[in-house]
C-alpha positions as CSV (number, residue, x, y, z in Angstrom):
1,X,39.8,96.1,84.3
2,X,41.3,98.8,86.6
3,X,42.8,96.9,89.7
4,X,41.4,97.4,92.6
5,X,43.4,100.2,94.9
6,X,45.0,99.0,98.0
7,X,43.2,100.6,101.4
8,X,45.4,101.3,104.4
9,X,44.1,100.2,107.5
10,X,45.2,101.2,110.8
11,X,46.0,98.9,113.4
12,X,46.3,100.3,117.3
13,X,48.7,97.9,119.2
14,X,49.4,98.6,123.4
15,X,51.9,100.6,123.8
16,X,53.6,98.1,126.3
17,X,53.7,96.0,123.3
18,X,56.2,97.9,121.7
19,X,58.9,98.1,124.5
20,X,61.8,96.1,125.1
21,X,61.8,92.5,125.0
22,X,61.9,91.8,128.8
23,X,59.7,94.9,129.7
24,X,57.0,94.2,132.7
25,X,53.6,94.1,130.8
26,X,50.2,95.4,132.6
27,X,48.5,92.7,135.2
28,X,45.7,92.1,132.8
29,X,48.2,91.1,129.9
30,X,50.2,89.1,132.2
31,X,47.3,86.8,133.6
32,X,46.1,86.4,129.4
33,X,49.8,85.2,128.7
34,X,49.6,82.8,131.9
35,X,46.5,81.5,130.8
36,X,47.0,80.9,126.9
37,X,50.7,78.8,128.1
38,X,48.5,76.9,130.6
39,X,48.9,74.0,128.3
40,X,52.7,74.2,128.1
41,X,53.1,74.2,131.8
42,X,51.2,71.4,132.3
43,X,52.8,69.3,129.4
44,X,56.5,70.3,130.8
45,X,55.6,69.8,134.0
46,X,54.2,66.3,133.0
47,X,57.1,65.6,131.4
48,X,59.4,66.3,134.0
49,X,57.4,64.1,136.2
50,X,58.2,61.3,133.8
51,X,62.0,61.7,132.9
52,X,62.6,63.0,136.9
53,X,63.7,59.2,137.9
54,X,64.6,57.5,134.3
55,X,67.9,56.8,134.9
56,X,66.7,54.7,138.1
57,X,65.5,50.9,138.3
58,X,62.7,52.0,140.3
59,X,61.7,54.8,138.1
60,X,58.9,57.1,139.5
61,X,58.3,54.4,142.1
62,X,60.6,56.4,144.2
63,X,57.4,59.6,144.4
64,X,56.2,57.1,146.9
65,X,58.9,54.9,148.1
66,X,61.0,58.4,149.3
67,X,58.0,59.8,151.8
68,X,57.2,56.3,153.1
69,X,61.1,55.4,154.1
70,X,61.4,59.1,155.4
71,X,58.2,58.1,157.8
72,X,59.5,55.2,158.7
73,X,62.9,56.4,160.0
74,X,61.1,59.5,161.9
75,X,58.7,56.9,163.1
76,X,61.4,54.9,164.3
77,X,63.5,58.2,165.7
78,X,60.6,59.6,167.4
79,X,57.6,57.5,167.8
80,X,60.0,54.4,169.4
81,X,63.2,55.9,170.7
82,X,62.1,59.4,171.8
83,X,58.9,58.3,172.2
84,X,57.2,61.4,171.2
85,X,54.1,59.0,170.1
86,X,52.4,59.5,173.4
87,X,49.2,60.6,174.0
88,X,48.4,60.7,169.9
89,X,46.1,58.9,168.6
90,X,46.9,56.9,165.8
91,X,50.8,58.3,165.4
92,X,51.8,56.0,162.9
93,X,48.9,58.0,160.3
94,X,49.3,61.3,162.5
95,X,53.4,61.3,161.3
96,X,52.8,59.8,157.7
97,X,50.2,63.2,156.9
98,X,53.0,65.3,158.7
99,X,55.9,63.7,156.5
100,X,54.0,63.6,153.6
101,X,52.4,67.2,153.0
102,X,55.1,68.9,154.5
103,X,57.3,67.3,152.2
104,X,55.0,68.7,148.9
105,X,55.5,72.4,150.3
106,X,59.5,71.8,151.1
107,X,60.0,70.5,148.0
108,X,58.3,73.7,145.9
109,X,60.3,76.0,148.2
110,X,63.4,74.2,147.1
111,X,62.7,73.9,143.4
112,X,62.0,77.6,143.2
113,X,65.4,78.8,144.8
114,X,67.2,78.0,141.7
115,X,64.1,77.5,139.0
116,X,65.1,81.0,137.6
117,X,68.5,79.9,137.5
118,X,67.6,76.4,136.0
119,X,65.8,78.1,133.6
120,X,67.9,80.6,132.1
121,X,68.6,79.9,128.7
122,X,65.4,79.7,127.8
123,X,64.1,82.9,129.5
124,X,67.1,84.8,127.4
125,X,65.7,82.7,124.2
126,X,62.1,83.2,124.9
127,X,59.4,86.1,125.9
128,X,56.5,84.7,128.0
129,X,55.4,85.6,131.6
130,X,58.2,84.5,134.0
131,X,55.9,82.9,136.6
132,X,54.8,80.2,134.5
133,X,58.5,78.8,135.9
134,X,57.0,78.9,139.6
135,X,53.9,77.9,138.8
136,X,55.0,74.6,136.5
137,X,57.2,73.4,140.0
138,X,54.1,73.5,141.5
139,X,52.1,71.8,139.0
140,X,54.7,69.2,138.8
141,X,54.9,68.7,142.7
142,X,51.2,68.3,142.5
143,X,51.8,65.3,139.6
144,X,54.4,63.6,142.1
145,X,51.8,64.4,145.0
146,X,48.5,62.7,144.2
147,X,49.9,59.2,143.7
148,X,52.0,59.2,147.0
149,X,49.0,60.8,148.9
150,X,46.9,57.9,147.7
151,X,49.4,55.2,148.8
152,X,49.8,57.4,152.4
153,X,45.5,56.6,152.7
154,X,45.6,53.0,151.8
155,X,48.7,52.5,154.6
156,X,46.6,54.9,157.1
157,X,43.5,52.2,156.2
158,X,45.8,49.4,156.1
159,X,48.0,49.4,158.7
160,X,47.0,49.1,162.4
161,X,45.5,51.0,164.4
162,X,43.4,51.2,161.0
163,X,41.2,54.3,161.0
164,X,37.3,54.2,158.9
165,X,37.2,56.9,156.6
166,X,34.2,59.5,157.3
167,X,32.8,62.1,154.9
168,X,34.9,64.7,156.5
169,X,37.6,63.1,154.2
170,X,36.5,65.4,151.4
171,X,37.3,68.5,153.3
172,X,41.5,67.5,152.1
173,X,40.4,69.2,148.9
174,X,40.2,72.7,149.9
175,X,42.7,71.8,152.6
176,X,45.6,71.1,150.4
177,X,44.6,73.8,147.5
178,X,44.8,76.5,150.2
179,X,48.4,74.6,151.2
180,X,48.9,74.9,147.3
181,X,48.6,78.6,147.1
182,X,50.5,79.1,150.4
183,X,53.6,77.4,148.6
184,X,53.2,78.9,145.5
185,X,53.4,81.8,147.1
186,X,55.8,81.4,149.1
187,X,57.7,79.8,145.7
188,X,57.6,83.2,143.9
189,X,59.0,84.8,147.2
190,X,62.0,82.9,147.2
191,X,62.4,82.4,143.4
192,X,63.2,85.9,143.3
193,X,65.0,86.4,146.3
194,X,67.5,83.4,145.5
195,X,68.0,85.4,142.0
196,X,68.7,88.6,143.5
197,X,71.5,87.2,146.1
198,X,71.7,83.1,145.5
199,X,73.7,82.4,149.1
200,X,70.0,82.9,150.5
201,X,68.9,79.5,149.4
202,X,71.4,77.9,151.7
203,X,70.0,79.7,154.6
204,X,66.3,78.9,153.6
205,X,67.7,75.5,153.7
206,X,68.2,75.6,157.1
207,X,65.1,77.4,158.0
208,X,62.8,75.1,156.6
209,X,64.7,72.2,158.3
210,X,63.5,74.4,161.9
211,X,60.1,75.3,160.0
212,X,59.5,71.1,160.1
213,X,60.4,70.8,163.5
214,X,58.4,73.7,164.6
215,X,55.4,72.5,162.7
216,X,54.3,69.4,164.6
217,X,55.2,66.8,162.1
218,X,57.0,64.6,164.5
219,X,55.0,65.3,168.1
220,X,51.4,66.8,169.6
221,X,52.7,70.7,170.1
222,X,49.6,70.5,173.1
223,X,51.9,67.7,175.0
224,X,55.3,69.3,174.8
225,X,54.4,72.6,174.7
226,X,53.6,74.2,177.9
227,X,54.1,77.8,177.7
228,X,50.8,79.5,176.2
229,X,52.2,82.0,174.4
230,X,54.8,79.7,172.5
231,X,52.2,77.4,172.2
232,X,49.3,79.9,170.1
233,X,53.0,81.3,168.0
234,X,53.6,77.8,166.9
235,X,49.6,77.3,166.2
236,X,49.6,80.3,164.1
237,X,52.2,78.6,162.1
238,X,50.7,78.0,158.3
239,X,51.8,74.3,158.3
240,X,50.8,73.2,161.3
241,X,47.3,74.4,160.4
242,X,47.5,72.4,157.0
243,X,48.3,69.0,158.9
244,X,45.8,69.8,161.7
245,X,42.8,70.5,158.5
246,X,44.1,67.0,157.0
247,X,44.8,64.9,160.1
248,X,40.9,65.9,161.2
249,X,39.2,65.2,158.2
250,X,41.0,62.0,157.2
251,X,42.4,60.2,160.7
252,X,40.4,61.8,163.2
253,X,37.2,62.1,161.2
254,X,36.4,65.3,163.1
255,X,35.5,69.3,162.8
256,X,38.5,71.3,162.6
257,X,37.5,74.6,164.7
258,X,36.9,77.6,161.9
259,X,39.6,79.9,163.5
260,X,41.9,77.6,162.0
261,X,40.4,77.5,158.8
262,X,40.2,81.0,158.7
263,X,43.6,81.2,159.9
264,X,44.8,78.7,156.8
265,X,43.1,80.8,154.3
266,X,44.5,84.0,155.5
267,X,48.2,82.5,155.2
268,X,47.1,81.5,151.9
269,X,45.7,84.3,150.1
270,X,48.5,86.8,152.0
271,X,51.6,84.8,150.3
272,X,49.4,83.5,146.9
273,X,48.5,87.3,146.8
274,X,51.9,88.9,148.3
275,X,54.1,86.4,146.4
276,X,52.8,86.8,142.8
277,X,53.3,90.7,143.5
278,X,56.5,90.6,144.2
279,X,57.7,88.2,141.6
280,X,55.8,90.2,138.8
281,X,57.5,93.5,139.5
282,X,60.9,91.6,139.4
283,X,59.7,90.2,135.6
284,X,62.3,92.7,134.0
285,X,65.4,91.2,136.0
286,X,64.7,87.5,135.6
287,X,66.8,87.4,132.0
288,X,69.9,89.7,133.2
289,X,72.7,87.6,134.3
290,X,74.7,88.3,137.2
291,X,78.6,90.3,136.4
C-alpha cells in the first residue's frame, strides 16, 4: 500500500502574536486573556486572603477586628472628645460605614502602588495581561470585605441606638460595585504611576490621609461646612457620595437624591474606564526594570 502523502495546511495566526514577548496586544485579545485567567485571579487572590494573617494567633480574625478598633478610636477621638457626633443621627453606625468602606478603597489604592513591583518576577517569567495584578487586589479586598461588612451590620443592628433594616438595604449592591470600579480604577492609575517614578506612592500616602478627612467619614460636611461652594466641592467628592448611597439605604432607610447616584456612577465609569486605558497602554513597560 502506497502511504498516504502528507497535505500542508496553512495556519493564519495575528500578527501581534508574533511580536515580542511583552508587546501590547489589541483590546479585544486583552479582555479574552483577562477572562480565560479569571480563574487564577480568583484562586490567588483567595489564597492570599488565607495565608495574609497565618503567622498571627488571631489569623483572619484581624479582617474584622482591624476596622472595628480603628472605629472605635475615631469614635472615641471624634464622636466623645471633639464631639463631632452632633446633630447625626445614629453616629456610632454613621462612622462605622465611613471607617469601614473607606478603608476597602484605601486599602486597593495602597496595594496597587507597589503590586507591579511585588509582582515582578513573575511578570519577567510569565506572559499574561498585566492587569490581572490590579484587578486580583481588588478581588482580594473584596474577599477581606464581605465578612467585615457583615459584622459592621450586626453591630449597626446590635448596638444602641439600634436601627431596623428597610428594603432600601439592597440598594448597597450597586452602591459598593460602582465604589468597586471607582477603585479599581483608580488602582490601575496609580499602579502605573508608582512604576514609572515610585517616590509617588509616599505622596499618595499622604493624600489619601486628606482624601479621608475630606470625605465625611468622621463628621456631617452640612454642620461644619458653611461656605457653599466648599460645601458642593466636597459633595462632588466620589467617596463621600459612596457613604452617603450606603449610610441611606442601610442606617437611614431613606432615598438617596439621583444627582448623587448619577454623580457616583460618573466617577465610576470615568476612572474604571480612564484607569484601564491608561494601564493597558503602559502593558509594554511593566517587565523592564528600572537602571
Amino acid at each position: 500500500m502506497k502511504p498516504k502523502s502528507s497535505e500542508l495546511e496553512t495556519i493564519q495566526v495575528p500578527a501581534w502574536s508574533l511580536g515580542q514577548v511583552n508587546a501590547r496586544v489589541p483590546l479585544s485579545a486583552y479582555f479574552r486573556q483577562l477572562w480565560h485567567r479569571r480563574h487564577f485571579i480568583i484562586a490567588e487572590s483567595r489564597a492570599k486572603v488565607i495565608g495574609g494573617n497565618q503567622r498571627d494567633y488571631l489569623g483572619i480574625a484581624w479582617m474584622v477586628i482591624q476596622p472595628i478598633l480603628s472605629a472605635i478610636t475615631f469614635f472615641v477621638i471624634f464622636g466623645i472628645i471633639l464631639n463631632t457626633s452632633r446633630g447625626v443621627q445614629n453616629f456610632l453606625g454613621y462612622l462605622l460605614i465611613g471607617v469601614f468602606f473607606f478603608g476597602f478603597t484605601t486599602r486597593v489604592i495602597t496595594t496597587c502602588t507597589s503590586c507591579i513591583k511585588a509582582n515582578q518576577a513573575m511578570i519577567k517569567a510569565f506572559t499574561f495581561p498585566r492587569a490581572s495584578i490590579p484587578i486580583a487586589v481588588v478581588v482580594r479586598e473584596i474577599m477581606n470585605f464581605v465578612p467585615s461588612v457583615i459584622v459592621m451590620i450586626l453591630m449597626i443592628l446590635a448596638l444602641p441606638p439600634s436601627e431596623n433594616l428597610t428594603w432600601r438595604m439592597i440598594y448597597i449592591i450597586p452602591a459598593f460595585i460602582l465604589q468597586v470600579m471607582f477603585s479599581l480604577g483608580i488602582g490601575f492609575v496609580v499602579a502605573r504611576l508608582c512604576h514609572i517614578i515610585p517616590d509617588l506612592a509616599h505622596l499618595i500616602s499622604i493624600l489619601t490621609r486628606f482624601w479621608l478627612y475630606a470625605s465625611g467619614v468622621f463628621f456631617s460636611i452640612d454642620r461644619f461646612v458653611t461656605h457653599g461652594f466648599v460645601s458642593a466641592i466636597m459633595k462632588a467628592n466620589p467617596m463621600y457620595g459612596y457613604l452617603m448611597l450606603v449610610r441611606d439605604s442601610l442606617l437611614y432607610g431613606v432615598d438617596t437624591p439621583l444627582w448623587m447616584w448619577l454623580n457616583c456612577t460618573g466617577w465610576a465609569l470615568l476612572f474604571f474606564v480612564f484607569g484601564f486605558l491608561f494601564f493597558y497602554h503602559g502593558e509594554r513597560t511593566y517587565g523592564l526594570t528600572r537602571d
